[in-house]
N, C-alpha and C positions, 0 to 999 in steps of 0.2 A: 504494500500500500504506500503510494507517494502523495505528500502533502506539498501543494505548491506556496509558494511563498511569495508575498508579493512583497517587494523591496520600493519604496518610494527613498527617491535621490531630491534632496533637498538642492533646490539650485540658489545660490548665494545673491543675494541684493545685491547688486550695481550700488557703490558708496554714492552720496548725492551730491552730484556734483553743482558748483554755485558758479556763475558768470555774471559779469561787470556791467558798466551801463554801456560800454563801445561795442562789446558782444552782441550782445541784448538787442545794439543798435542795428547791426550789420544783418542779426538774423532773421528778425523784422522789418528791417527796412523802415522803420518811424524815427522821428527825431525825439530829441530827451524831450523834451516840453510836451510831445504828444503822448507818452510813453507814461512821465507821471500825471500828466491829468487824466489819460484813463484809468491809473492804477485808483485815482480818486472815485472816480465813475465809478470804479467795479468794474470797470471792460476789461482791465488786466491784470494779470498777476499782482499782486502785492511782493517786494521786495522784502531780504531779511539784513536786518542792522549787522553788520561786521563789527563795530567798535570807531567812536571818535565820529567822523562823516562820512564814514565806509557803507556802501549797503552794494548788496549782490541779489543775485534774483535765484533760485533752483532753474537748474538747467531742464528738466524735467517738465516745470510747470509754465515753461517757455514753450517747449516742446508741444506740450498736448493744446497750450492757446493757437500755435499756428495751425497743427494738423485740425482744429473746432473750426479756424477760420479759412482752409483749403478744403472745404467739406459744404 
């Protein structure tokens, strides 16, 4: 009698990667002034504090606003 075994392979989180306001810029293609008044509106991501008047955005949640706005 064989008992099958089901193995689940855990695949590892991609670490979150954070990108700057010229990144952000080029990937989108908006200028900083349009960039945070949407982020005011709610049309766009919201960025995270770095420290001092450092802020970066998740690379990720840059990602899924363009693929929402290619759709």
């Amino acid at each position: 009698m064989s008992e099958s075994t089901t193995h689940q392979v855990e695949v590892p989180e991609q670490p979150t990667r954070l990108i700057r306001i010229r990144e952000v810029q080029y990937r989108t293609g908006l200028g900083r002034s349009t960039i945070y008044r949407w982020m005011a509106e709610g049309k766009f991501p919201k960025s995270v504090q770095l420290g001092g008047h450092s802020v970066a955005w998740v690379e990720q949640d840059v990602h899924a606003w363009i693929q929402a706005r290619s759709h």
